[in-house]
LUMNUFI-64663 format. One record per residue (C-alpha): x, y, z; residue in three letters. Coordinates in Angstrom, 3 decimals. Example, Ala and Ser with C-alpha at 12.3 -4.5 7.8 and 13.67 -1.06 7.14 Angstrom:
PT         u         v         w    r
PT    12.300    -4.500     7.800  ALA
PT    13.670    -1.060     7.140  SER
This chain:
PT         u         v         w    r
PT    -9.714    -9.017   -23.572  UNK
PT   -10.576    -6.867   -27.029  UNK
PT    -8.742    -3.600   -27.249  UNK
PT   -11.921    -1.690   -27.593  UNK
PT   -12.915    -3.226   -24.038  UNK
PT    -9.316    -2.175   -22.531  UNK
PT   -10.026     1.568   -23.698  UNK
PT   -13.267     1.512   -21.782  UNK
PT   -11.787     0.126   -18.852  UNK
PT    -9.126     2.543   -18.632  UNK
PT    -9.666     5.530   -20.490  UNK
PT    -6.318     7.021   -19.671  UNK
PT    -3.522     4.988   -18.985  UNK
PT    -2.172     1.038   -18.094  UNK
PT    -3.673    -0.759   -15.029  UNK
PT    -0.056    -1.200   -12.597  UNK
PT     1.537     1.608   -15.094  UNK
PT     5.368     2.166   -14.457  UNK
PT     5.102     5.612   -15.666  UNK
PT     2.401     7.762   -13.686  UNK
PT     2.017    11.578   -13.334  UNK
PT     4.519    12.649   -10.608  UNK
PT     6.281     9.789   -10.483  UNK
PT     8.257     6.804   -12.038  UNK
PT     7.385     3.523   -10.255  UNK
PT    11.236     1.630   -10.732  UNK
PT     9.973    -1.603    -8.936  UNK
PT     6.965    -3.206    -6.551  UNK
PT     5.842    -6.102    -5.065  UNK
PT     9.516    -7.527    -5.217  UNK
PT     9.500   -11.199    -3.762  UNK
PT    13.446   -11.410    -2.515  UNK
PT    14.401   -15.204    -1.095  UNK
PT    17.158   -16.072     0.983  UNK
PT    18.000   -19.705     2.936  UNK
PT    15.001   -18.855     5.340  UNK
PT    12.325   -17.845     2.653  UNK
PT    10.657   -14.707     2.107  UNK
PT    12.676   -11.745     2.657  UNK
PT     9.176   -10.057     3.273  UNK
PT     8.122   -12.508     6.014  UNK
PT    11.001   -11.722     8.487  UNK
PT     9.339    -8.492     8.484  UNK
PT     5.892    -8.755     9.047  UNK
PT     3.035    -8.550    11.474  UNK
PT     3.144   -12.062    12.077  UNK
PT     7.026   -12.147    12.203  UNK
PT     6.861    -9.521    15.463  UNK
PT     3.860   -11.720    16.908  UNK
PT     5.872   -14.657    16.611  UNK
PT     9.096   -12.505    18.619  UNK
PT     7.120   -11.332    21.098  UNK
PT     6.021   -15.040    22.157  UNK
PT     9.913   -16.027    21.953  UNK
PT    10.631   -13.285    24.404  UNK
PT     8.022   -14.497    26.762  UNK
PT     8.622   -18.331    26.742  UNK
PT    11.438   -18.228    29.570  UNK
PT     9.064   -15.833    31.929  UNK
PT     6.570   -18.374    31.209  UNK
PT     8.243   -20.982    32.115  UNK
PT     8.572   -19.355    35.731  UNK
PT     5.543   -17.715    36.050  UNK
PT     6.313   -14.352    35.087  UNK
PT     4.379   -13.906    32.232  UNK
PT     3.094    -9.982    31.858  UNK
PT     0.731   -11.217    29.961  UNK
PT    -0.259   -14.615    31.592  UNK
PT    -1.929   -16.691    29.076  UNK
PT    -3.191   -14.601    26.253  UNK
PT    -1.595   -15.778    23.280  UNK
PT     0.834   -13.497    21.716  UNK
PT    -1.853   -12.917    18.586  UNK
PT    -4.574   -11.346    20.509  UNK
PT    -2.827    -9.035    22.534  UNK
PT    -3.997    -5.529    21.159  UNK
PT    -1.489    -2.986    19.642  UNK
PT    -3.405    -0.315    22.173  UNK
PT    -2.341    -2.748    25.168  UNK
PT     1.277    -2.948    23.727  UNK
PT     1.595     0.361    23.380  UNK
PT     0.140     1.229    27.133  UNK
PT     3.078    -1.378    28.232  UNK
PT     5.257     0.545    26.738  UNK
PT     5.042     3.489    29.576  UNK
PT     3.355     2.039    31.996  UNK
PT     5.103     1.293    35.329  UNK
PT     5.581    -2.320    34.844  UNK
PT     9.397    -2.421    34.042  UNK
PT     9.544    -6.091    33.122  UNK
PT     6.597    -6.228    30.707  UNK
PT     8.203    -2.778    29.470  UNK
PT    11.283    -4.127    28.544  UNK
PT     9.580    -7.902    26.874  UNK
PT     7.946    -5.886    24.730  UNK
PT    11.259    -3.701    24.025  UNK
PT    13.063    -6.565    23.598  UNK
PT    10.452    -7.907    20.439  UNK
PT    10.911    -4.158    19.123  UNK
PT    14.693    -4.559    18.817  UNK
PT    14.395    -7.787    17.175  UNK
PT    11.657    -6.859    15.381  UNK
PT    14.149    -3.860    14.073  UNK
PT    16.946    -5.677    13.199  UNK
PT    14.757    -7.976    11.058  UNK
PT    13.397    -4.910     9.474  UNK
PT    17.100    -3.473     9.192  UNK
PT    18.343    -6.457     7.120  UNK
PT    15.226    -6.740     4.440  UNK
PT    15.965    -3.128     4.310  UNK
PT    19.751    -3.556     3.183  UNK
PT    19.020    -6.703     0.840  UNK
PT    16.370    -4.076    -0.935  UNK
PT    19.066    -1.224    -1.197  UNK
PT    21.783    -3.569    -2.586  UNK
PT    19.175    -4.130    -5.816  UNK
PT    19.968    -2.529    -8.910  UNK
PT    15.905    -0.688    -8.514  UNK
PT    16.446     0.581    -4.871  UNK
PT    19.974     1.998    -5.239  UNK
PT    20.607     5.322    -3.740  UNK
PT    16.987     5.411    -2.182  UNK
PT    17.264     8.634    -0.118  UNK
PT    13.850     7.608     2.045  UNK
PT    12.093     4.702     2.904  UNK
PT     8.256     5.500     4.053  UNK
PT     7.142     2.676     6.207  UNK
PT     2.791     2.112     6.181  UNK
PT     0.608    -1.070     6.626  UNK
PT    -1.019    -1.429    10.219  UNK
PT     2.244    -2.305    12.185  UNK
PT     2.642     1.413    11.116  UNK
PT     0.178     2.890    13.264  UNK
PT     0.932     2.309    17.137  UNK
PT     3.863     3.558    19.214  UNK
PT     5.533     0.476    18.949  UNK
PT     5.880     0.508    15.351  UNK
PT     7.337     3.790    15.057  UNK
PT     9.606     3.119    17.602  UNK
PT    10.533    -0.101    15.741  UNK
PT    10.857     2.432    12.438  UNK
PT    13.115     4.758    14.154  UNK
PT    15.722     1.892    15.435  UNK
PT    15.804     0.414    12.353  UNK
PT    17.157     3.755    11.078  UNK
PT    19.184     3.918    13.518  UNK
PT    20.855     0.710    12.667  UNK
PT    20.761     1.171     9.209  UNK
PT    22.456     4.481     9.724  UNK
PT    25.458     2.530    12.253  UNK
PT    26.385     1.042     9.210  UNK
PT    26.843     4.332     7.141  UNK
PT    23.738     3.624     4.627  UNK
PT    22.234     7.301     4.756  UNK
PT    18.307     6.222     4.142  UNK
PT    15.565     7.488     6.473  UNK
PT    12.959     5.763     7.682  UNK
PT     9.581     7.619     8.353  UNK
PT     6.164     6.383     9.014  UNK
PT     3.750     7.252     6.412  UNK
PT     1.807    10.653     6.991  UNK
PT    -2.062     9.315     6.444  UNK
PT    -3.635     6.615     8.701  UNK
PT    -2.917     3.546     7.031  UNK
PT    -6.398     2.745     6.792  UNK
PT    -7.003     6.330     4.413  UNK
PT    -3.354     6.531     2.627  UNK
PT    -4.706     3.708     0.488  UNK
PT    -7.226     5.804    -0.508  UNK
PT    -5.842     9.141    -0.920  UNK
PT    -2.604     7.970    -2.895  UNK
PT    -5.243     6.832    -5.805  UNK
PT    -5.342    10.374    -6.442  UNK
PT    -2.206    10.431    -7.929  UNK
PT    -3.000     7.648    -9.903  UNK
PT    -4.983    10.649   -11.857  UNK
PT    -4.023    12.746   -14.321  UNK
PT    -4.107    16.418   -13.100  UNK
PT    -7.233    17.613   -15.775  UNK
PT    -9.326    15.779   -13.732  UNK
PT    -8.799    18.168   -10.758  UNK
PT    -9.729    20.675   -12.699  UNK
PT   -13.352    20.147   -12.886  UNK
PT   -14.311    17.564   -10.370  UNK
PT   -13.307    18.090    -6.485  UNK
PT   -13.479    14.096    -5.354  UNK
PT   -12.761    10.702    -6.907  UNK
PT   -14.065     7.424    -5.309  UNK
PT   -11.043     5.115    -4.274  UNK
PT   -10.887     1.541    -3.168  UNK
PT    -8.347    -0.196    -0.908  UNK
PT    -8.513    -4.072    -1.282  UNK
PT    -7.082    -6.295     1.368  UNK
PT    -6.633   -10.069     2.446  UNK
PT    -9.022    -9.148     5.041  UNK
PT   -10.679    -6.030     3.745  UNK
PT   -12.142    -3.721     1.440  UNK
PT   -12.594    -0.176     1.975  UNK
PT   -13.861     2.441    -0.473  UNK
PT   -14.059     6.273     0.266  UNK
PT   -14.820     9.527    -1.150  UNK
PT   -11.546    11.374    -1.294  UNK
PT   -11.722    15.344    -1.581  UNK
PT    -8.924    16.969    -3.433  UNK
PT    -9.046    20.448    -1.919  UNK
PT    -7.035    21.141    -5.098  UNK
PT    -7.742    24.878    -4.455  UNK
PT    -6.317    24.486    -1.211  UNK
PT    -3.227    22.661    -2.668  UNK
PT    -2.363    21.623    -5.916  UNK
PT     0.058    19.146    -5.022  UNK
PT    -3.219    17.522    -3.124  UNK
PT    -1.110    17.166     0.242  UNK
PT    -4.744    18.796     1.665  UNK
PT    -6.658    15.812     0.492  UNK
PT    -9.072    13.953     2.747  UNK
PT   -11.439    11.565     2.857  UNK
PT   -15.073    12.226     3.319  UNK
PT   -16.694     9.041     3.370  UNK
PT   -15.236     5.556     3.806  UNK
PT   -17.086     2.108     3.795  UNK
PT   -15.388    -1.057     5.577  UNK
PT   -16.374    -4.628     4.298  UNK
PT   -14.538    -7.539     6.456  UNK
PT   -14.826    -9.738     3.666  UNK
PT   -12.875   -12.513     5.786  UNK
PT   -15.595   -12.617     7.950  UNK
PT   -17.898   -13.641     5.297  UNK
PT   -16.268   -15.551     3.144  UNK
PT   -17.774   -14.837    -0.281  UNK
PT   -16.780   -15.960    -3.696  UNK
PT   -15.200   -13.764    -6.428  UNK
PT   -18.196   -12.546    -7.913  UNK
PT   -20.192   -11.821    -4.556  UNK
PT   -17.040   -10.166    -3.314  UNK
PT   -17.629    -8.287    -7.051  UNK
PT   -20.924    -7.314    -6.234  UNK
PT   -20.863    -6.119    -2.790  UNK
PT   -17.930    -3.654    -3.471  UNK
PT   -20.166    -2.208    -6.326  UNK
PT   -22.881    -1.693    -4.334  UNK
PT   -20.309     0.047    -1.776  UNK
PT   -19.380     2.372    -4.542  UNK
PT   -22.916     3.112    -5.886  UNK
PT   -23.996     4.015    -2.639  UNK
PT   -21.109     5.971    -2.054  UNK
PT   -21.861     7.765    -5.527  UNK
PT   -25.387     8.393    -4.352  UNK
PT   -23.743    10.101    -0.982  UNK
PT   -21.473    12.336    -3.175  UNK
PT   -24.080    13.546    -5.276  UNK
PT   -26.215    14.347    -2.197  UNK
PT   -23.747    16.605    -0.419  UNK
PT   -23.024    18.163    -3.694  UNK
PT   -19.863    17.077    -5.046  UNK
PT   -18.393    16.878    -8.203  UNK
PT   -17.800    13.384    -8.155  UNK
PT   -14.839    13.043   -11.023  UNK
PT   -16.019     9.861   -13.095  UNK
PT   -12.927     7.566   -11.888  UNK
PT   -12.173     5.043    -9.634  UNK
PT    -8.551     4.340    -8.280  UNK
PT    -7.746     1.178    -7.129  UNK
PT    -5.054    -0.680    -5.109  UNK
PT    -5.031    -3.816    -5.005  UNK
PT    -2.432    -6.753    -3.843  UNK
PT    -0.124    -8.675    -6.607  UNK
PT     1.478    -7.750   -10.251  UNK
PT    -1.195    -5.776   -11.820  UNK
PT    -0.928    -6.207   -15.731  UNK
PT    -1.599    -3.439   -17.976  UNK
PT    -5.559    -5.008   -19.155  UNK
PT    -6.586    -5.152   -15.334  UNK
PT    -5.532    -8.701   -14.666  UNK
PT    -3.371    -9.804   -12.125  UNK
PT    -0.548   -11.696   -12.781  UNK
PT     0.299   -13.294    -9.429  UNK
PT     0.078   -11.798    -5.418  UNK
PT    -3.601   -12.484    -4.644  UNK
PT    -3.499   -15.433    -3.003  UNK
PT    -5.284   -14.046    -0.044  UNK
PT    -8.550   -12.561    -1.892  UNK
PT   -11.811   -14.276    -2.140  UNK
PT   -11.577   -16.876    -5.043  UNK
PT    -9.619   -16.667    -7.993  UNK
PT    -8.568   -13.423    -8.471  UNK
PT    -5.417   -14.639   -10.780  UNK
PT    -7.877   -16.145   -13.352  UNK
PT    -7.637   -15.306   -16.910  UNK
PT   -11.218   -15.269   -17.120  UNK
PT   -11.253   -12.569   -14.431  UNK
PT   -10.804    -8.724   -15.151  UNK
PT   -11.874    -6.813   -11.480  UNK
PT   -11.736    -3.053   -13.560  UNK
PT   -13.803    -4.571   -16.767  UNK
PT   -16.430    -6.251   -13.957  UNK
PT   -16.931    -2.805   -12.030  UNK
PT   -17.377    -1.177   -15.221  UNK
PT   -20.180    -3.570   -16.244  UNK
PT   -21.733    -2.752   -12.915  UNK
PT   -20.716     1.460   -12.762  UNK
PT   -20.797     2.435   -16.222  UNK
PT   -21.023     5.796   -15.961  UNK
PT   -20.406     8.592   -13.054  UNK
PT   -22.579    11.336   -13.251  UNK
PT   -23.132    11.831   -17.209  UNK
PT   -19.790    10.494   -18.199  UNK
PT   -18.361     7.533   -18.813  UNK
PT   -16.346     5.807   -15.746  UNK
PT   -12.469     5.097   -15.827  UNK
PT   -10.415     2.829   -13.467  UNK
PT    -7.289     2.726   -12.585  UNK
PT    -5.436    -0.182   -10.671  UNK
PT    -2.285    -0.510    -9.227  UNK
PT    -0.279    -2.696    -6.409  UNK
PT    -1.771    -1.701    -3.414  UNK
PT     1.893    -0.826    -1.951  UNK
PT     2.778     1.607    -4.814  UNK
PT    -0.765     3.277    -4.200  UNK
PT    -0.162     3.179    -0.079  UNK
PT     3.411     4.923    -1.146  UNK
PT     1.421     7.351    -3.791  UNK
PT     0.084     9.046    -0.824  UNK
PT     3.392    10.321     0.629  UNK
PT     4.297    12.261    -3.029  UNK
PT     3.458    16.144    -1.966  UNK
PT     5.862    15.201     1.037  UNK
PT     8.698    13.132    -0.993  UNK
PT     9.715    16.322    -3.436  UNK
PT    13.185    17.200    -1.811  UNK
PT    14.122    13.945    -2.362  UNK
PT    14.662    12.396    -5.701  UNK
PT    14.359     8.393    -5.131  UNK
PT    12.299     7.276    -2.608  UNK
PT    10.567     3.601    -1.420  UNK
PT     7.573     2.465     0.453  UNK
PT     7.476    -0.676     2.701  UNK
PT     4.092    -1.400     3.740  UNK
PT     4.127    -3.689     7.170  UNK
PT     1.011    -5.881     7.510  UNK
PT     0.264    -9.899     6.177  UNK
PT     3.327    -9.651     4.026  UNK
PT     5.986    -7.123     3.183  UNK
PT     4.478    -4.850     0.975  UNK
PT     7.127    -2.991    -1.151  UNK
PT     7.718    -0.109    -3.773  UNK
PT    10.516     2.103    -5.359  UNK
PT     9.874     5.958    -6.866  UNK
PT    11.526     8.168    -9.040  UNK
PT    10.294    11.694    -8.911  UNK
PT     9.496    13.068   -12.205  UNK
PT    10.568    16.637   -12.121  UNK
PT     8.656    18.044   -15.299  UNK
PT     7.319    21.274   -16.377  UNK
PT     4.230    20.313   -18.109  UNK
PT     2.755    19.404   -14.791  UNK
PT     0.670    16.302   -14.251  UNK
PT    -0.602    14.518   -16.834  UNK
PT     2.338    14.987   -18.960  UNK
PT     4.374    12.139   -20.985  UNK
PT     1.176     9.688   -20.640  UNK
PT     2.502     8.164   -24.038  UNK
PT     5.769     7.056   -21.882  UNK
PT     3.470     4.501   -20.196  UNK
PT     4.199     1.664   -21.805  UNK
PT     8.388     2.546   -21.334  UNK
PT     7.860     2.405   -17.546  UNK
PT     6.014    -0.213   -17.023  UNK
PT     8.756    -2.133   -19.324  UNK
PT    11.052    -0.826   -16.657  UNK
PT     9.772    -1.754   -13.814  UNK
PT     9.276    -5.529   -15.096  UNK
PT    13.035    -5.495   -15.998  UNK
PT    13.614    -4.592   -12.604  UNK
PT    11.798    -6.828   -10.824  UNK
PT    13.238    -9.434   -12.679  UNK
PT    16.650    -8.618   -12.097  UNK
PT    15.932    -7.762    -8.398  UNK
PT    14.306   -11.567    -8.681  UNK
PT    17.613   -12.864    -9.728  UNK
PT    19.844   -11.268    -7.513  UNK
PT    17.990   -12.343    -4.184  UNK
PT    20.200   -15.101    -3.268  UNK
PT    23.203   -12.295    -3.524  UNK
């Protein structure tokens, strides 16, 4: 891509930038191995599934079954969570049972991503991604602390604030530089998944709060895109029609629709908009040279209002975690692990600075230099 074409992409700053306005991003998206595989698959969605069907093999085998003959898959987080204090006793403690398991999975990714030279003396780990958001995840959250804290590693584990569906969303904010704030009240966002895409209209209420721990979302569009099955470019097309109409929405309730668009997206993000590896599960080949997601959306939004439209993309874990800043500043080093597919994973340094946001933007290209090195090393180490 031609420098002149990064500029307009951008506008700002790097696509999957180490340095960003409140905070330093140390590592994401770390793929740690040991003798079993993925560190991040004894910790996901799937891996609990999978628990939960272990735990009811022997009551199967006698008839006993809570659940009879639904498969483990299918049965709804609402229905686990009902389980959980209802007045059945044995399905209570099957499911119990996959929770502990479940936590002491959790417990040891946890510890291997401590021991790394990019997640030492992480004071709190903020824990999204759909397991996140049911009564069985936070309880799953809390023992892992728990165990984590039996073994005198002081880290707390705390589910993320926002729905997990919206803190994708709302942590683009901070993706943008502070001036932005100043004269708009609402950026458009998108949150892209193996399975979805949503876009919204997040509202600052920057009056409200300038550390934007008011912000909301207004209006949010949800594309199963796994349902469909498109290719790359149709997958291209339908989100920009998503954001144009959500443009045309803005404008009609009278917002000042900032002219940028934060995105999180899975994989390495490289600094032009490409992606360097981690989107296996998107619609065609998203890890193509020949394919630039920000420069496409551009072609198709070039301007917001009368100005000209920037993007921003990141790892859609470090934008999940971006969400959680306004809550994360009596800490100083702080993580997100995002539960879902995969183990979605990032490490923070608070940037306590007087110039407020925006500041140091020329420091960029340092931190994303940093958080390469780290990943690397944090690469290297996983069969410590």
């Amino acid at each position: 891509m031609a420098t002149d074409e990064l500029v307009k992409t951008t506008g700002i700053a790097h696509h999957g930038a180490g340095r960003l306005p409140s905070v330093d991003v140390d590592s994401f998206n770390i793929e740690m191995k040991d003798e079993e595989g993925f560190l991040g698959d004894r910790a996901s969605k799937g891996a609990f599934r999978e628990m939960l069907d272990r735990w009811r093999k022997p009551l199967r085998k006698s008839g006993e079954d809570p659940f009879g003959d639904e498969p483990s898959e299918e049965i709804s987080k609402k229905t686990l969570d009902a389980i959980l204090v209802g007045d059945d006793t044995m399905a209570s403690a099957l499911v119990h049972s996959a929770i502990e398991e479940f936590a002491q999975q959790l417990a040891y990714v946890t510890r291997r991503f401590l021991k790394t030279k990019a997640w030492a003396k992480t004071e709190r780990i903020v824990v999204g991604g759909g397991f996140r958001d049911s009564r069985l995840g936070e309880l799953a959250i809390a023992r892992t602390e728990i165990i984590l804290r039996s073994e005198d590693l002081k880290v707390e584990m705390v589910p993320i604030r926002a729905h997990p569906d919206e803190a994708g969303l709302i942590g683009a904010l901070h993706l943008a530089p502070s001036w932005i704030f100043e004269a708009h009240d609402s950026i458009l966002a998108v949150d892209i998944g193996g399975t979805n895409i949503r876009c919204g209209v997040v509202v600052t209420n920057w009056k409200k709060a300038k550390d934007l721990s008011k912000a909301s979302i207004l209006k949010s569009e949800l594309w199963r895109h796994a349902d469909d099955e498109p290719t790359r470019e149709g997958a291209v097309k339908r989100l920009t029609k998503m954001l144009k109409g959500l443009i045309t929405e803005a404008e009609k309730d009278g917002l000042k629709l900032a002219p940028f668009i934060g995105i999180a997206c899975p994989g390495v993000i490289n600094e032009d908009g490409s992606i360097e590896k981690g989107a296996q599960n998107l619609p065609g080949n998203w890890e193509s040279s020949k394919f630039n997601l920000p420069a496409s959306l551009i072609e198709g939004i070039p301007q917001i209002g009368e100005h000209d439209t920037a993007i921003l993309m990141h790892n859609d874990g470090v934008v999940q975690g971006l969400s959680e800043v306004p809550f994360m500043q009596d800490v100083d080093r702080w993580g997100v692990l995002t539960i879902g597919t995969g183990l979605g994973n990032a490490r923070f340094t608070n940037r306590h600075k007087d110039g407020g946001n925006g500041k140091d933007r020329d420091s960029t290209e340092n931190g994303k230099k940093k958080a390469k090195e780290n990943n690397k090393e944090n690469s290297k180490s996983d069969k410590e």
